[in-house]
N, C-alpha and C positions, 0 to 999 in steps of 0.2 A: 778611614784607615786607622788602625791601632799602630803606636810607637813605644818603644821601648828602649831602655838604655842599652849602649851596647859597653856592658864590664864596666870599669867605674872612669870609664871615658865621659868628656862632656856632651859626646851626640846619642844623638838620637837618631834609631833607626825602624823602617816601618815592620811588622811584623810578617807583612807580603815579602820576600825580597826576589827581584829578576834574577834567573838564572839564564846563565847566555850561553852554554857551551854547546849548543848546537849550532850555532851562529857560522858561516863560514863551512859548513857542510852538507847539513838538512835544511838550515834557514840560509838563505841571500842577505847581502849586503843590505835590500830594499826591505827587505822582513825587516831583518835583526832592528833597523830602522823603526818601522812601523809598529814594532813592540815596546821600544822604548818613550817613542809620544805617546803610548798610550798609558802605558804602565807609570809614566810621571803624572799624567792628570788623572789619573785614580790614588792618588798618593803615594806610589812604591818612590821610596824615595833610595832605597840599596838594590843598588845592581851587584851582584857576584861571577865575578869571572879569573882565569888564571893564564898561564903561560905556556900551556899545554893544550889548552882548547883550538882548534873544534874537536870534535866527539862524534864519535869512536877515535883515538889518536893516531896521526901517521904523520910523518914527515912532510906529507905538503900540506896539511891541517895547519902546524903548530904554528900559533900565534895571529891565525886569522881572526878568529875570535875580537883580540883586542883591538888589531885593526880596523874593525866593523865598527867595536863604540869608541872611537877614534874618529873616527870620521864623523861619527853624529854630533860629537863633543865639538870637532870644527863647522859643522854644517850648521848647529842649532846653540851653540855659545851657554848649553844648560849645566857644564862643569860642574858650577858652585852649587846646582840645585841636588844634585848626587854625593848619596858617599860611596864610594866607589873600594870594592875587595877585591885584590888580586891574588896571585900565589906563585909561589915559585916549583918548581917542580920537585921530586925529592931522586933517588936513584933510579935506573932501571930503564930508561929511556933513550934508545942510541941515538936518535936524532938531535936532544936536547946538549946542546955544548958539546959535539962531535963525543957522547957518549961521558964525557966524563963532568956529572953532572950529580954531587951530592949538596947536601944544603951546610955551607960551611962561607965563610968570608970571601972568598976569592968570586963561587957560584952567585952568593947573595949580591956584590955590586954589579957583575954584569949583569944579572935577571934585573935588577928591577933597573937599569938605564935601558934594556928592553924595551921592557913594560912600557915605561916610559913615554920612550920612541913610539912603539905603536899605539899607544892609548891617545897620542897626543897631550899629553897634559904634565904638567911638572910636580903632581906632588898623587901617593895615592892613599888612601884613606886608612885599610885595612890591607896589611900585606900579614899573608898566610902563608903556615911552612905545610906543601901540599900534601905531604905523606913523611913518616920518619925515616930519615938514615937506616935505623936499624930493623926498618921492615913494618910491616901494618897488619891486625889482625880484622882491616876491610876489604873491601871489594872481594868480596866470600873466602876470604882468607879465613876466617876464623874458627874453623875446622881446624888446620892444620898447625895454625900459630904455636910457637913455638920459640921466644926469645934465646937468641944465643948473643949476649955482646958484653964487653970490660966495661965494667960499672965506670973507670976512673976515665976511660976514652969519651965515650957517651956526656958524661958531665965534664968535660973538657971542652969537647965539643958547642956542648948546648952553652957554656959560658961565653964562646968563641962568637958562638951566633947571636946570641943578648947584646954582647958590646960594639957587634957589627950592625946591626940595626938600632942599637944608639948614635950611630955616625945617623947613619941616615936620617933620624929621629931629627936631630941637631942640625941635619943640612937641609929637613924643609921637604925630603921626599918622601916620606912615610910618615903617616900621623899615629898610627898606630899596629899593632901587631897581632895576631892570632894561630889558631893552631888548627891541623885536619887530620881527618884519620889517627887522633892520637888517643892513647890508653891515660888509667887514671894514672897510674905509675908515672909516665911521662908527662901528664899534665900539672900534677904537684911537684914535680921535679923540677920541670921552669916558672913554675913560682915561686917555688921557692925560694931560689938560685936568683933570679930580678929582685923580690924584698930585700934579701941578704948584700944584692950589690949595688944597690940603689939603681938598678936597670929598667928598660920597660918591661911592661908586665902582658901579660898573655889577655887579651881581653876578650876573646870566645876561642870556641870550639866548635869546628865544623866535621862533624862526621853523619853517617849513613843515618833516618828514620824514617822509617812508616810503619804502619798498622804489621808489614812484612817483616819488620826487623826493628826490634827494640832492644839491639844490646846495649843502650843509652840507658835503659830504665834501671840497669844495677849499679853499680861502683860509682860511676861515671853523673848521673843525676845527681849526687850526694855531691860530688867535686862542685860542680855545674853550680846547683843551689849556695852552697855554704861559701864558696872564693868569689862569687860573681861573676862567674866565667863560663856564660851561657852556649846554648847549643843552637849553633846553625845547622838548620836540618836539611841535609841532602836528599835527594831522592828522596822526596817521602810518598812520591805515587810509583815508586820502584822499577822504574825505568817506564814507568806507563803501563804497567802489567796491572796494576790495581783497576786499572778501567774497563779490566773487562779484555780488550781488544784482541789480548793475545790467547784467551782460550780457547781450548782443541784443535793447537798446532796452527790458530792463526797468524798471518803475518798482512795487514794492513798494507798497500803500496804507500811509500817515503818512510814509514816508522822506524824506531830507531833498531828492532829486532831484525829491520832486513838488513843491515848491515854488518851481523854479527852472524858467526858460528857460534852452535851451539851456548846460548846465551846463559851465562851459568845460576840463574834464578829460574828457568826453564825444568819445573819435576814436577811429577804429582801432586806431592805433599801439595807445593805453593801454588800448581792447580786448584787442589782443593779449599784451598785457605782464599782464595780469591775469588773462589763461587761462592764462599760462605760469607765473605762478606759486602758483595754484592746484593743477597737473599736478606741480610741484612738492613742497606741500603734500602732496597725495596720494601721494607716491611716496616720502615718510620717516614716513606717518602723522600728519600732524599737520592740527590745524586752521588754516586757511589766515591764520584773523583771529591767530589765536595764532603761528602762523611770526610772521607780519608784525610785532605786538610785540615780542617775544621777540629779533625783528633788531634792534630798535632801544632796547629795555633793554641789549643786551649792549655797544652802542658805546662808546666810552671817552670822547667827547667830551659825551655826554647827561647830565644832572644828573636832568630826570625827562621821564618818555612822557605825553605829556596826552591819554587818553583821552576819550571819553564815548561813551554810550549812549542810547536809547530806549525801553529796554524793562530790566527787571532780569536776563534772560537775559545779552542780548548784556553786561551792566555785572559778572558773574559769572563770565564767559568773559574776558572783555576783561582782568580782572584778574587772574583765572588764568594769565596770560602770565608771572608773575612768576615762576611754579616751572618753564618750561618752557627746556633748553638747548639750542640747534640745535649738530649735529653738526658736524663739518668735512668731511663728504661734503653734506649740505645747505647749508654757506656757500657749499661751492663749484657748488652746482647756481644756485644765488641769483645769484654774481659771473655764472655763462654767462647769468642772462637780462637780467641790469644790463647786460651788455654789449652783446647784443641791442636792446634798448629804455634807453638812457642816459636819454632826457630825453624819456619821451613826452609828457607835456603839458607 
């Protein structure tokens, strides 16, 4: 396993990281389990999970997730061997605090005595603010984006949340802090805003990457690189779409497309871009889910790849990405179909 720092924190974390939000819908108590012994003795030593999981989200979902590695944490005593990411939720969600649920002081201490609660454990590593107040230009939003909010509210705001996660800092429940779904705009705004007030500091960035979507590689890479406030990559096998599974209107039984209408990465375009880089895959021998990793382990702005899986197969593969180098006749077969298909969904 590869490690890397996470922001100018003193841990270290593996460049593999577990992603759990399937846990508690698609995966069973005894999975979600069974992926975690494994994923520790291969080195993953960062599990990622939040307050909204399991996935797809509904009101008898929310917070199974942390329950599940709650009970592994009491069942196998491996606490200290994890650093463990949570998040809070950000607006939009009616289940979450009978709906009224933005990320602000009051939201901040009940989520994370939550958290807490079901994670079983007293303190969490990485707590993340999971989407902004004032709207996200992910989860294919990014078409329509389109900020409207009071500059002085917003940085009121964000000041509000800096000094409210200094409690927590100071009381032993959160070791450190980060961001998701956030733009560059918003991300030098809460650094800046920490420097200036001697607060904590943002120490990554968790938003959407794969070979499918690289709105990371503009603005956003330059922040990443230069502040140290690296990119935890979400979906970087795009809901599972990069494997192949879902083309010409397949739908696999348990996957996560059966669960959804109209899945909004579901178009031609990313049709196409997904055959192309499959042909790809096939044409340097390698496995397609593993290219797709292996692209995005090697970026320089990444601190770690948050997979997950469904099955211990695909979670054995998936991590297996970690030994694999792509060539520089394959990066550059990659740049021709990025070029091709820039921004299909």
């Amino acid at each position: 396993m590869i490690y890397k720092k996470l922001g100018r924190t003193d841990i270290n974390v593996s460049l593999i990281c577990l992603g759990t939000m399937t846990w508690g819908r698609q995966n069973t108590e005894a999975e979600g389990h069974e992926q975690m012994d494994y994923a520790l003795e291969r080195g993953v030593n960062f599990f990622d999970t939040a307050e909204m999981y399991a996935v797809p989200p509904n009101a008898e979902t929310y917070g199974k997730t942390e329950t599940i590695i709650g009970t592994w944490f009491q069942k196998t005593g491996n606490r200290e061997k994890v650093v463990l990411a949570s998040k809070i939720a950000g607006p939009g969600l009616g289940w979450v605090r009978d709906g009224d649920n933005k990320i602000d002081r009051k939201n901040i201490l009940k989520a994370v005595e939550g958290s807490l609660t079901r994670l079983q454990t007293d303190y969490i590593d990485l707590y993340q603010l999971h989407w902004p107040n004032r709207g996200s230009n992910h989860f294919g939003q990014h078409w329509t984006y389109s900020p409207h909010f009071t500059h002085e509210s917003v940085i009121d705001n964000f000041i509000e949340v800096l000094e409210t996660m200094n409690e927590m800092v100071k009381a032993g429940k959160i070791r450190h802090i980060g961001l998701s779904n956030e733009t560059a705009w918003g991300t030098m705004q809460w650094l800046r805003l920490a420097e200036e007030r001697g607060l904590p500091r943002m120490a990554s960035i968790q938003n959407e990457y794969s070979l499918l979507c690289r709105l990371f590689d503009g603005d956003l890479q330059e922040v990443a690189l230069a502040e140290d406030c690296g990119l935890l990559a979400w979906s970087p096998l795009a809901t599972g779409m990069l494997s192949g599974k879902y083309l010409k209107g397949k739908r696999p039984k348990g996957s996560r497309w059966t669960l959804l209408n109209n899945p909004p990465r579901d178009n031609a375009r990313s049709q196409e871009a997904v055959a192309a880089y499959m042909k790809v895959a096939k044409k340097h021998g390698l496995d397609v889910c593993q290219m797709a990793l292996a692209f995005v382990n090697a970026r320089p702005f990444v601190t770690t790849n948050i997979i997950g899986a469904t099955n211990m197969d695909q979670l054995k593969t998936n991590i297996d990405s970690i030994d694999i180098t792509l060539s520089t006749e394959c990066l550059k077969d990659i740049e021709t179909v990025r070029r091709q298909y820039p921004i299909p969904y």
